[in-house]
Residue frames as a rotation matrix with the C-alpha (Angstrom) as fourth column:
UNK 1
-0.811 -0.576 0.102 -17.38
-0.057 0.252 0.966 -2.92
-0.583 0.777 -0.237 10.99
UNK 2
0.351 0.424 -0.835 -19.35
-0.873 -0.174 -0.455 -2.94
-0.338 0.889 0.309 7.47
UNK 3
-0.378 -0.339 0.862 -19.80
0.410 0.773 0.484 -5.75
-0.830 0.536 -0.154 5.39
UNK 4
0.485 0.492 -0.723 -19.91
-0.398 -0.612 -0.683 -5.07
-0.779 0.619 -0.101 2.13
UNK 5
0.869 0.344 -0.356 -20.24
-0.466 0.812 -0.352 -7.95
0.168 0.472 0.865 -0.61
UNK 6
0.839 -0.416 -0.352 -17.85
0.545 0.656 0.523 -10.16
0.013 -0.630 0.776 1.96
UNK 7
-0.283 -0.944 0.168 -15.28
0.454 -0.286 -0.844 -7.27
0.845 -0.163 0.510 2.61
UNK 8
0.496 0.524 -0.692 -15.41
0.814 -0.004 0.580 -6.22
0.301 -0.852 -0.429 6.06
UNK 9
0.090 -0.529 0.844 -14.63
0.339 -0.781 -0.525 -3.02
0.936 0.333 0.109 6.81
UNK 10
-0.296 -0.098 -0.950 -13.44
0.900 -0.361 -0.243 -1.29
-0.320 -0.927 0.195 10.00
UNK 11
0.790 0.577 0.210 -15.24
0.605 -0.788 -0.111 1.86
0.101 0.214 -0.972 10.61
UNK 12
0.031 -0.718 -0.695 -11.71
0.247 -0.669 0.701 3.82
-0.969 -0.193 0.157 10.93
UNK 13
-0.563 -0.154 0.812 -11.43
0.826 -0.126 0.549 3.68
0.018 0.980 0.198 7.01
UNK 14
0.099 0.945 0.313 -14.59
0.877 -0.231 0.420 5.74
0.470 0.233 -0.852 7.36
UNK 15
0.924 0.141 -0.355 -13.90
0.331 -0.757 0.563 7.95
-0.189 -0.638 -0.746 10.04
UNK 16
0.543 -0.686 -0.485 -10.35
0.196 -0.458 0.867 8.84
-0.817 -0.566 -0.114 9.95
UNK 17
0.993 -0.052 -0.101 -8.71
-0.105 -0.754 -0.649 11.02
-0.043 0.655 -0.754 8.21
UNK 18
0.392 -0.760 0.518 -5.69
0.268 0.633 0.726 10.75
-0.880 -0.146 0.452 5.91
UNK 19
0.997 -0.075 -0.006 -3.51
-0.027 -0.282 -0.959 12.41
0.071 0.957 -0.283 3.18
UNK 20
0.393 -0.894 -0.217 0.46
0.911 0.346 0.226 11.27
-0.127 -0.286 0.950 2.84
UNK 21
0.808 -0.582 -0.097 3.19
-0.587 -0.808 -0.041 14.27
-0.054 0.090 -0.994 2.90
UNK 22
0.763 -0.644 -0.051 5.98
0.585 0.722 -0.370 13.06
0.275 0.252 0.928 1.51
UNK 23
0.427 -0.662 0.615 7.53
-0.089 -0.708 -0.700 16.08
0.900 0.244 -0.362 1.56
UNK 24
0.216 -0.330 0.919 7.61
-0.933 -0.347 0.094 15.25
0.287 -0.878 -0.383 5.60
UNK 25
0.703 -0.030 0.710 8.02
-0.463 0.739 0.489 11.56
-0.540 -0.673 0.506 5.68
UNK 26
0.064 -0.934 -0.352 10.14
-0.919 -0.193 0.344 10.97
-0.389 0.301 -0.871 2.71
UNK 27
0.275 0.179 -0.945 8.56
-0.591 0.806 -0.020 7.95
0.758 0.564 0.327 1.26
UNK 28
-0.230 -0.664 0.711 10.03
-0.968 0.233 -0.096 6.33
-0.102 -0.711 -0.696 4.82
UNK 29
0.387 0.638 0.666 7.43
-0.690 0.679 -0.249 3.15
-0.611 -0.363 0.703 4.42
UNK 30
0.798 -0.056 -0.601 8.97
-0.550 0.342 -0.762 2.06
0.248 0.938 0.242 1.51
UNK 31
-0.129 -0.709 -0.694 12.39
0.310 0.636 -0.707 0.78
0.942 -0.306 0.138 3.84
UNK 32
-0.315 0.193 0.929 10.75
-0.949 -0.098 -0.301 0.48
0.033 -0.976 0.214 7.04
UNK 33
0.463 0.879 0.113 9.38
-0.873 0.430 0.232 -2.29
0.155 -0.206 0.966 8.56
UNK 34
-0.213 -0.650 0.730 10.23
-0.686 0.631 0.361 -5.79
-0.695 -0.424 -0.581 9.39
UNK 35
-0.150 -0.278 0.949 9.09
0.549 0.775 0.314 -7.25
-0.823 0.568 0.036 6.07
UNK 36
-0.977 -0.101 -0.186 8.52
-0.065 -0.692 0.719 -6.09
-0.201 0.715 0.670 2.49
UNK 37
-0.414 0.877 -0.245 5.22
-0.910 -0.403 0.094 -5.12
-0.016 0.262 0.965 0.56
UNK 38
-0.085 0.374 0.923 2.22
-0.052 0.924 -0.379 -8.00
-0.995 -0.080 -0.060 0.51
UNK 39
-0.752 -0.392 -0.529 1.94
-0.592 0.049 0.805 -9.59
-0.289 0.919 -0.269 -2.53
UNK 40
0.534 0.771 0.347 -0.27
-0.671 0.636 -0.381 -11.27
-0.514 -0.029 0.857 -4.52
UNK 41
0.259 -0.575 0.776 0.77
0.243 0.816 0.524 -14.24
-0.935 0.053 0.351 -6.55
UNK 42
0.677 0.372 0.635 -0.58
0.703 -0.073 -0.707 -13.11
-0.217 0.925 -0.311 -9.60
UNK 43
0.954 -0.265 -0.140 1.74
-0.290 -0.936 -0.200 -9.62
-0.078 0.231 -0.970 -8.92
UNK 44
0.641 -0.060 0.765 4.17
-0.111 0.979 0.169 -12.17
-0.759 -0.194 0.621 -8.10
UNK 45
0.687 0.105 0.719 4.20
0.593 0.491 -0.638 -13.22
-0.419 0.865 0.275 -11.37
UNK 46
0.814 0.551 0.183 4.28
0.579 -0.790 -0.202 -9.81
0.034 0.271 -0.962 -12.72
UNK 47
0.576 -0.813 -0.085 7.31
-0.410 -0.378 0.830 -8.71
-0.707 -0.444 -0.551 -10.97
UNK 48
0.043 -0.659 0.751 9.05
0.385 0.705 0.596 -11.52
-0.922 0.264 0.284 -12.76
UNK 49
0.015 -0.334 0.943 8.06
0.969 0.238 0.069 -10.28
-0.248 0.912 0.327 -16.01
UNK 50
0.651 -0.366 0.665 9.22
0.478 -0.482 -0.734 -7.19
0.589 0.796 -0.139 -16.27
UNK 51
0.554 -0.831 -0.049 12.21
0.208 0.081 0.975 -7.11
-0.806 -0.550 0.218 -13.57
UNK 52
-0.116 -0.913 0.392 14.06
0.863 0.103 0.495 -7.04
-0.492 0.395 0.776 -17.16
UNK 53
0.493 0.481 0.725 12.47
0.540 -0.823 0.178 -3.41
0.682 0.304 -0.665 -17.63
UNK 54
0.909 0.234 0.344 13.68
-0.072 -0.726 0.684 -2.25
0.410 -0.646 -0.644 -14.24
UNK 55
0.226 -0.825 -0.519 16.71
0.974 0.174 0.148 -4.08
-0.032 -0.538 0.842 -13.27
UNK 56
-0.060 -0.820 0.569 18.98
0.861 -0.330 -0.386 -1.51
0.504 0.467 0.726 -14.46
UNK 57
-0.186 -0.255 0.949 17.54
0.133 -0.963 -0.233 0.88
0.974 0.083 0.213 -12.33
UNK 58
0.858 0.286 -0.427 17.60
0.235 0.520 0.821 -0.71
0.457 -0.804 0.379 -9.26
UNK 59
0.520 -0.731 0.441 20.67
-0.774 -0.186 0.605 -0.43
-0.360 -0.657 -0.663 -6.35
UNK 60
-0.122 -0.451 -0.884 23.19
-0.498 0.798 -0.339 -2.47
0.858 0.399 -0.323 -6.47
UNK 61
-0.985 -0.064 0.158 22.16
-0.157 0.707 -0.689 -4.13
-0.068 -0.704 -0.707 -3.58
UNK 62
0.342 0.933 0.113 18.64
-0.733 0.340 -0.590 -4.47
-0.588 0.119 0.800 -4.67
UNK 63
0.065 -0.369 -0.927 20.34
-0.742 0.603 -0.293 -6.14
0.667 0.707 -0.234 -8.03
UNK 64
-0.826 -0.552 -0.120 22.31
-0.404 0.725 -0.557 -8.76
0.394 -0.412 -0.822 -5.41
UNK 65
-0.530 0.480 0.699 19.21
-0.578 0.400 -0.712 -9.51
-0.621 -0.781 0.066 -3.15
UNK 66
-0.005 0.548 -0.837 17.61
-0.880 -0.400 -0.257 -10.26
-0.475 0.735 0.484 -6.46
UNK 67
-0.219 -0.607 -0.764 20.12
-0.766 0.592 -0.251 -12.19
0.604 0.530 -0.595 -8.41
UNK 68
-0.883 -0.369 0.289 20.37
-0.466 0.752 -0.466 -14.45
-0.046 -0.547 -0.836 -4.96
UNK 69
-0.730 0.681 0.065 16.49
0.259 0.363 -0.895 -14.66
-0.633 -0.637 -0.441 -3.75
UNK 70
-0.480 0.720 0.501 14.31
0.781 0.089 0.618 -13.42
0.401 0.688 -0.605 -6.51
UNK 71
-0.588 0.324 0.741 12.09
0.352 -0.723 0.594 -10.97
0.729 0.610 0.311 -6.38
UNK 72
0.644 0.680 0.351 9.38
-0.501 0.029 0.865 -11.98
0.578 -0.733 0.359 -3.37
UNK 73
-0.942 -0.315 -0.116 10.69
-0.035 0.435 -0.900 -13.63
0.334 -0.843 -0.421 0.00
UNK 74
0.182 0.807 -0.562 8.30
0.230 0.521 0.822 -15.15
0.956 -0.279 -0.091 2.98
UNK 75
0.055 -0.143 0.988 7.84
-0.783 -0.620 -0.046 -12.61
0.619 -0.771 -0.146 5.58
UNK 76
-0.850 -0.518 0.096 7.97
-0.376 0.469 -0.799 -14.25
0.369 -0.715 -0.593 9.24
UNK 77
-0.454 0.638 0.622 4.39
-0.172 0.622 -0.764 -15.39
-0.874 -0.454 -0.172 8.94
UNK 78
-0.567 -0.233 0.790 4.91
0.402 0.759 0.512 -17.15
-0.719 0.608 -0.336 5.95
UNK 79
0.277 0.863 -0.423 3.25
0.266 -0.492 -0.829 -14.42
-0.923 0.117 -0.366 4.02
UNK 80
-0.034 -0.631 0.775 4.21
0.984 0.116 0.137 -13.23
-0.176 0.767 0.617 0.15
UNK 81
0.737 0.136 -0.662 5.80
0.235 -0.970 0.062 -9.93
-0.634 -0.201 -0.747 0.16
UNK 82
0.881 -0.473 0.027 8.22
-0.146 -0.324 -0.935 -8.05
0.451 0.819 -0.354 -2.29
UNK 83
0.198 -0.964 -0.177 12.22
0.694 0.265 -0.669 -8.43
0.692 0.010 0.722 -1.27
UNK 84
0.959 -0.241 0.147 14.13
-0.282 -0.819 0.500 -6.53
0.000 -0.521 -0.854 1.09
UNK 85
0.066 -0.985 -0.158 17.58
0.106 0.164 -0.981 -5.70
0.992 0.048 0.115 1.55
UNK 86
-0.907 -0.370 0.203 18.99
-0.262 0.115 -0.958 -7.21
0.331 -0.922 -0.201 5.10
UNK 87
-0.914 0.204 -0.350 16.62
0.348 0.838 -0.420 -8.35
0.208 -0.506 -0.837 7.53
UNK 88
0.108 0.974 0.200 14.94
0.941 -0.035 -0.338 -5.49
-0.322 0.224 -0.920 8.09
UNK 89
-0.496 -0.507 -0.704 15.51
0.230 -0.859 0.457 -2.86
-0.837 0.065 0.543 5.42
UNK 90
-0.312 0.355 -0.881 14.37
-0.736 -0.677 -0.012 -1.17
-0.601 0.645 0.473 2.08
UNK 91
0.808 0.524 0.268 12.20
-0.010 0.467 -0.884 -3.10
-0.589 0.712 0.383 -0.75
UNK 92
-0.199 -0.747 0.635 14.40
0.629 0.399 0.667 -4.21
-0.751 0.532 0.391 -3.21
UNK 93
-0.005 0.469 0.883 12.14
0.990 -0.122 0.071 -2.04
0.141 0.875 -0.464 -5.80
UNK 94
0.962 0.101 -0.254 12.77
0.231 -0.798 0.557 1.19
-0.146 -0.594 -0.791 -3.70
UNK 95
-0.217 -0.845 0.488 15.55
0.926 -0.336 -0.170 3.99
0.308 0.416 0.856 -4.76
UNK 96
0.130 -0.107 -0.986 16.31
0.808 -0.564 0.168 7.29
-0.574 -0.819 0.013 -3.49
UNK 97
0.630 0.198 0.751 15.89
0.728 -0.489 -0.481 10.41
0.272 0.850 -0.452 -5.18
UNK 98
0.033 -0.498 0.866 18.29
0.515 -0.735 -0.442 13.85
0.857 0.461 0.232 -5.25
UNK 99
-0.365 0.347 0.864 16.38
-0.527 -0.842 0.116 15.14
0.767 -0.413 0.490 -2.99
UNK 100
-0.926 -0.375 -0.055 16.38
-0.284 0.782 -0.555 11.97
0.251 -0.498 -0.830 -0.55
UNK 101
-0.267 0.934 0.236 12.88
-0.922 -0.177 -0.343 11.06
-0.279 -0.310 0.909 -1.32
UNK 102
-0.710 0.073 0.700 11.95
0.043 0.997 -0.061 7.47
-0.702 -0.013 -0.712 -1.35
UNK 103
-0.024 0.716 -0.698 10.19
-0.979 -0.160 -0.130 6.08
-0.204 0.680 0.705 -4.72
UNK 104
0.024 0.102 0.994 9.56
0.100 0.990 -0.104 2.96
-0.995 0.102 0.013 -5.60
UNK 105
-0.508 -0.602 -0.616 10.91
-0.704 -0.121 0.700 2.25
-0.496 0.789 -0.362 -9.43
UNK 106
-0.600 0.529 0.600 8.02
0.707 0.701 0.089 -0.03
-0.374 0.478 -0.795 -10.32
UNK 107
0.434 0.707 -0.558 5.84
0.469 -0.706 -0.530 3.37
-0.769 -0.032 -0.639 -10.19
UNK 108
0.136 -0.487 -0.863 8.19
-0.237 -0.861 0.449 5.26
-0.962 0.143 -0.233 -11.80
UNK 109
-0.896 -0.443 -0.036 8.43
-0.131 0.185 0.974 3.02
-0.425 0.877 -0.224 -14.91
UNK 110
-0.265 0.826 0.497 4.77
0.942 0.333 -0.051 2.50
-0.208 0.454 -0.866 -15.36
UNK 111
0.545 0.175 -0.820 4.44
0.163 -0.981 -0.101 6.57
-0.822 -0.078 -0.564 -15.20
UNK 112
-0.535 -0.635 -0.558 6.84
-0.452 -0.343 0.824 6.29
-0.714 0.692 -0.103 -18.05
UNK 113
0.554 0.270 -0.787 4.77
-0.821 0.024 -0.570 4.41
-0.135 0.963 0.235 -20.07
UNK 114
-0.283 -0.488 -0.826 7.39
-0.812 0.580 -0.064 1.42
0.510 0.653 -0.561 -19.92
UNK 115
-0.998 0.057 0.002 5.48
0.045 0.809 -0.587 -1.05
-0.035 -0.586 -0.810 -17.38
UNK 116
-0.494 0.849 0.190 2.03
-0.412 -0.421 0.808 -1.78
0.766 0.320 0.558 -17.84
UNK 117
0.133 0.376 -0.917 2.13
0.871 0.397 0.289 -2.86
0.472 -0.837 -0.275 -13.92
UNK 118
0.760 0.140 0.634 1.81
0.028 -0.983 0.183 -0.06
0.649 -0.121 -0.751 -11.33
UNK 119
-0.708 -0.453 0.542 3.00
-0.649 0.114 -0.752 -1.15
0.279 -0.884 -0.375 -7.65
UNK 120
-0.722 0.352 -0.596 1.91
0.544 0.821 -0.173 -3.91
0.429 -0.449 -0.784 -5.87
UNK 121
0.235 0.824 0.515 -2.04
0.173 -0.557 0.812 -3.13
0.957 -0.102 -0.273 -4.94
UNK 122
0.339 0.275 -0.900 -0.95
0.931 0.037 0.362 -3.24
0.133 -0.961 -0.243 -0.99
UNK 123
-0.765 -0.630 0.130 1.51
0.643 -0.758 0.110 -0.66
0.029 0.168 0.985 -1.82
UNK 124
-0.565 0.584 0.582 -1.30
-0.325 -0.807 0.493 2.05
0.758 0.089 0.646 -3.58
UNK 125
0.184 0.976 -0.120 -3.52
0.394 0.038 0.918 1.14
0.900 -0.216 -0.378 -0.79
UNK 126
-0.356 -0.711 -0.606 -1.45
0.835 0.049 -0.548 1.80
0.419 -0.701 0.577 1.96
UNK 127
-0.762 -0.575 0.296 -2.53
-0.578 0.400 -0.711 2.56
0.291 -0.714 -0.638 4.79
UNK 128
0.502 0.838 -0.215 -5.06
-0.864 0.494 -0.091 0.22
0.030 0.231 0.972 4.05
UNK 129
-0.462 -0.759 0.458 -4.24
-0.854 0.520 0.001 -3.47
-0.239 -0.391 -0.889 5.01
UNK 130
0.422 0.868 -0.261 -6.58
-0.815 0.489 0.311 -6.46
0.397 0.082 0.914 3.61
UNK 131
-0.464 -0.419 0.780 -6.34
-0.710 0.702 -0.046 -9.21
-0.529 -0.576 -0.624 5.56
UNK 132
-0.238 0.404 -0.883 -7.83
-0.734 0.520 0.436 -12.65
0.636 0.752 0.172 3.35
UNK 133
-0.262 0.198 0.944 -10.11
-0.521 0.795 -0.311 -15.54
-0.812 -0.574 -0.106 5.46
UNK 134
-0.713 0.469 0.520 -11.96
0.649 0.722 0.239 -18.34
-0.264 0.508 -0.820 4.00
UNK 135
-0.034 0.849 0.527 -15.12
0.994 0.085 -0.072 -16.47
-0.106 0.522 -0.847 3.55
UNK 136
0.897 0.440 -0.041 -14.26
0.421 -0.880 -0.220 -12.86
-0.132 0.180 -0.975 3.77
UNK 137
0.018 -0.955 0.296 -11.73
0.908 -0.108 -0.405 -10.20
0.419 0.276 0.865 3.51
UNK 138
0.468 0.226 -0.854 -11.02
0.586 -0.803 0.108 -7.56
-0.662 -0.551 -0.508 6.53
UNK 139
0.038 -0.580 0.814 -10.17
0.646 -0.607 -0.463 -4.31
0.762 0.544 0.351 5.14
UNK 140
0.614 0.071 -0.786 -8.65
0.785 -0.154 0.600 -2.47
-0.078 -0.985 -0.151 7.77
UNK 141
0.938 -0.117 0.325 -6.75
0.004 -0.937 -0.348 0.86
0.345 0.328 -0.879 8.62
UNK 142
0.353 -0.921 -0.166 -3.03
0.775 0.388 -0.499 0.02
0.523 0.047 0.851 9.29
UNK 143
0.975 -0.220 -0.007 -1.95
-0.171 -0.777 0.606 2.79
-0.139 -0.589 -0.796 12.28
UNK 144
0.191 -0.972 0.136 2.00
0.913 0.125 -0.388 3.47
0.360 0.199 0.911 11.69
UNK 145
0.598 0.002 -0.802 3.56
0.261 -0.946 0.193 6.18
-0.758 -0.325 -0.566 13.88
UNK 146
-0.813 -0.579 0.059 5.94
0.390 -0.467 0.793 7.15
-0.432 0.668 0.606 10.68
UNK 147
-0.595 0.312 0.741 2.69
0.667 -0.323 0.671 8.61
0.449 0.894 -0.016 9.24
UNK 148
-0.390 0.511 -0.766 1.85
0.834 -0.157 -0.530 10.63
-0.391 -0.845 -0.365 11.64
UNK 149
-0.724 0.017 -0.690 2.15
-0.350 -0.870 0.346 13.94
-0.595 0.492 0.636 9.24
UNK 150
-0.867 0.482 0.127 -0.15
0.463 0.685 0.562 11.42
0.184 0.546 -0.818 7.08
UNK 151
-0.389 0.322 -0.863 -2.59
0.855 0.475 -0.208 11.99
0.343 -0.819 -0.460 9.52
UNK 152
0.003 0.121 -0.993 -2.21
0.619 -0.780 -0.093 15.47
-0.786 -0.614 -0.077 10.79
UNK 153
-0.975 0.171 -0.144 -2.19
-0.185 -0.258 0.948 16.42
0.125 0.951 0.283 6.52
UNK 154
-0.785 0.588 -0.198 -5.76
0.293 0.633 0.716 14.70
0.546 0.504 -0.669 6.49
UNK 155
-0.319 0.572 -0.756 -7.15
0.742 -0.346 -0.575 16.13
-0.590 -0.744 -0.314 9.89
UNK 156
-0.662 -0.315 -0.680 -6.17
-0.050 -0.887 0.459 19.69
-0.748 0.338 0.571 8.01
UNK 157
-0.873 0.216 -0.437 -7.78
-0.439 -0.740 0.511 18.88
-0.213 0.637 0.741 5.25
UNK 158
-0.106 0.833 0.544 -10.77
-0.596 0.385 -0.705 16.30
-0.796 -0.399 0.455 6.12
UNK 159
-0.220 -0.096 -0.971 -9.68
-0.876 0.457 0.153 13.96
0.429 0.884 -0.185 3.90
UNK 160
0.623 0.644 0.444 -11.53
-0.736 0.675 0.055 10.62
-0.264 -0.361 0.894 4.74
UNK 161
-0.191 -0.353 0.916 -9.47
-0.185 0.929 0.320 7.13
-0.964 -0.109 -0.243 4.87
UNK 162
-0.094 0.421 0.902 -11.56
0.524 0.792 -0.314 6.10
-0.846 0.443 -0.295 2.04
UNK 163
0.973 0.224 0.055 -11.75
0.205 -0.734 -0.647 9.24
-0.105 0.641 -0.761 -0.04
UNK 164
0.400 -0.916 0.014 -8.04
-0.805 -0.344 0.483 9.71
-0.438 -0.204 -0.875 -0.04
UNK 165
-0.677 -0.531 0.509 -7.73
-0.254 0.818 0.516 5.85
-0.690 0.220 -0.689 -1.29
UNK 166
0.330 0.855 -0.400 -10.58
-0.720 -0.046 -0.693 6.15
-0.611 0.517 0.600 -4.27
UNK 167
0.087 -0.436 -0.895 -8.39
-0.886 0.377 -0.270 5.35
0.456 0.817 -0.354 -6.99
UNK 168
-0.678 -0.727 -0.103 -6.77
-0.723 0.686 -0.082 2.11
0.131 0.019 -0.991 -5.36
UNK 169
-0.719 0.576 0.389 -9.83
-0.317 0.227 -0.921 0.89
-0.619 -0.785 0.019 -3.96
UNK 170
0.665 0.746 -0.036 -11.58
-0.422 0.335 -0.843 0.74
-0.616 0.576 0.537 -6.83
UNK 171
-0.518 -0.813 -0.267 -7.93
-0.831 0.552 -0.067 -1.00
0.202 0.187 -0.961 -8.46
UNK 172
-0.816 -0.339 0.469 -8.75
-0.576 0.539 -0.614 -3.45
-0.045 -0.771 -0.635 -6.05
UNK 173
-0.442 0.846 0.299 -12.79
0.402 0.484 -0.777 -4.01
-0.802 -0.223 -0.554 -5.99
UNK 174
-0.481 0.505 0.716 -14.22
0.759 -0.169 0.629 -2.05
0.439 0.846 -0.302 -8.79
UNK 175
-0.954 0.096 0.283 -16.36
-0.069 -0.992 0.105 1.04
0.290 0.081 0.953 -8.94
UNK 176
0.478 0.877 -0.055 -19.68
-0.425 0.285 0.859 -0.32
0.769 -0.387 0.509 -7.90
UNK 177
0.189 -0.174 -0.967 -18.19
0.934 0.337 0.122 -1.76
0.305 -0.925 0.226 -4.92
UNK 178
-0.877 -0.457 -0.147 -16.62
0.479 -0.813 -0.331 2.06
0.032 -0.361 0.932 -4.07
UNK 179
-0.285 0.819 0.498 -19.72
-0.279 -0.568 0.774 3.43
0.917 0.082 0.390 -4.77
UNK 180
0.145 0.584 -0.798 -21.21
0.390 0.708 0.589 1.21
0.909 -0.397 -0.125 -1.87
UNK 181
-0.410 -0.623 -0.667 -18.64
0.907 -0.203 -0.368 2.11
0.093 -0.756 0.648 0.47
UNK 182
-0.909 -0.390 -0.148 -19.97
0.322 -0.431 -0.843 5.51
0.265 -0.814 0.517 0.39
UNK 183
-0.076 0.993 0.087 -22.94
-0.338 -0.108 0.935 4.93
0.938 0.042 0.344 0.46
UNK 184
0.340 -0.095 -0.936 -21.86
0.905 0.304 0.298 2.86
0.256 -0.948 0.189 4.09
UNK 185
-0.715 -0.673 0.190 -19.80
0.635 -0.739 -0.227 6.26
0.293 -0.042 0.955 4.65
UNK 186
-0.699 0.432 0.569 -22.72
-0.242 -0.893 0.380 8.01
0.672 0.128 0.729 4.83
UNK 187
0.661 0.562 -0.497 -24.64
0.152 0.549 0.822 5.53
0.735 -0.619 0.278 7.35
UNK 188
-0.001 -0.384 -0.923 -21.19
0.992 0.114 -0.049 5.78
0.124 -0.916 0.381 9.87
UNK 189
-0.598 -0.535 0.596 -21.47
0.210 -0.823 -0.528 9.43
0.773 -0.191 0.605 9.66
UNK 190
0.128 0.934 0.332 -24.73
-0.451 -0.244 0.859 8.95
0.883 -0.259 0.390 11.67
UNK 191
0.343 0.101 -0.934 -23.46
0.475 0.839 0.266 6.70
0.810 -0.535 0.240 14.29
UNK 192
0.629 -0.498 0.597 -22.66
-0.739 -0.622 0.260 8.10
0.241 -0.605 -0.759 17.68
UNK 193
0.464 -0.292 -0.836 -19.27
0.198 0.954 -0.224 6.42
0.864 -0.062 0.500 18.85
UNK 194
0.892 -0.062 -0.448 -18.97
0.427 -0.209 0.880 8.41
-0.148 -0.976 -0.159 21.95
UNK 195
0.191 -0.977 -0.099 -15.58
0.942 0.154 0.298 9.70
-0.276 -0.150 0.949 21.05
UNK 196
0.047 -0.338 0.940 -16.19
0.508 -0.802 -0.314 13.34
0.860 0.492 0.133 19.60
């Protein structure tokens, strides 16, 4: 791992390689899993205030999960993540397209121009995971066999963890912090880790 002003990185960000295909996974992450997106509070918030931008284009069973529980729920280690419909099923903020591609309708209205929030930052970081301690924050590479095409897109085209997640990353920490990173990038390319 890399520290790098108190974010610890795992050297997979660095090394491994990573570009989504939707066309082959179909947005699947969006209703997978066994809870919904992490949250900050602050996005939280956010959600709340402009839910009356998006409702309308929500499921009706997003609407209901809504109406009952609000927006966020407390995953099963008491974490803050976005809704889900059933126990374990689809973000509440997730909708299905013609062409049975998962989107997430927060994106889709800020791309219009009518939200001036994107997607929760875990979302765009994905498959990036930050984990928060007291004195640091791990940033780590989230393995998920639904992305395997993820994966086998990125081999193909040597797209780097971290180069593949520019934009969010610097969302997240800023552009002098990204800069750093590859400057570290360029220190793990030197490391032998016995594995080639």
């Amino acid at each position: 791992m890399i520290e790098i002003d108190n974010k610890v990185v795992h050297f997979d960000v660095f090394r491994k390689c990573f570009a989504c295909d939707i066309a082959k996974c179909k947005g699947i992450c969006c209703v997978e899993g066994d809870s919904g997106a992490p949250l900050e509070k602050e996005e939280e918030e956010k959600l709340k205030e402009i839910l009356p931008k998006i409702y309308s284009r929500l499921s009706d069973e997003a609407k209901s999960v809504i109406d009952v529980n609000g927006v966020s729920m407390l995953d099963i280690e008491g974490e803050l993540t976005t809704s889900i419909i059933g126990k374990a099923g689809a973000c509440v903020f997730a909708n299905r397209s013609a062409e049975g591609i998962i989107y997430c309708e927060i994106e889709k209205a800020w791309e219009e121009g009518l939200v001036d929030f994107r997607k929760p930052i875990s979302c765009h970081l994905y498959p990036i995971r930050v984990k928060k301690y007291a004195s640091f924050e791990a940033v780590n590479y989230d393995v998920w066999n639904i992305c395997k095409d993820a994966v086998k897109l990125g081999d193909e085209r040597n797209v780097k963890i971290y180069e593949y997640l520019k934009e969010p990353l610097i969302r997240k920490y800023g552009e002098e912090w990204y800069n750093e990173m590859c400057v570290a990038a360029d220190y793990v390319k030197n490391i032998d880790f016995g594995d080639k």
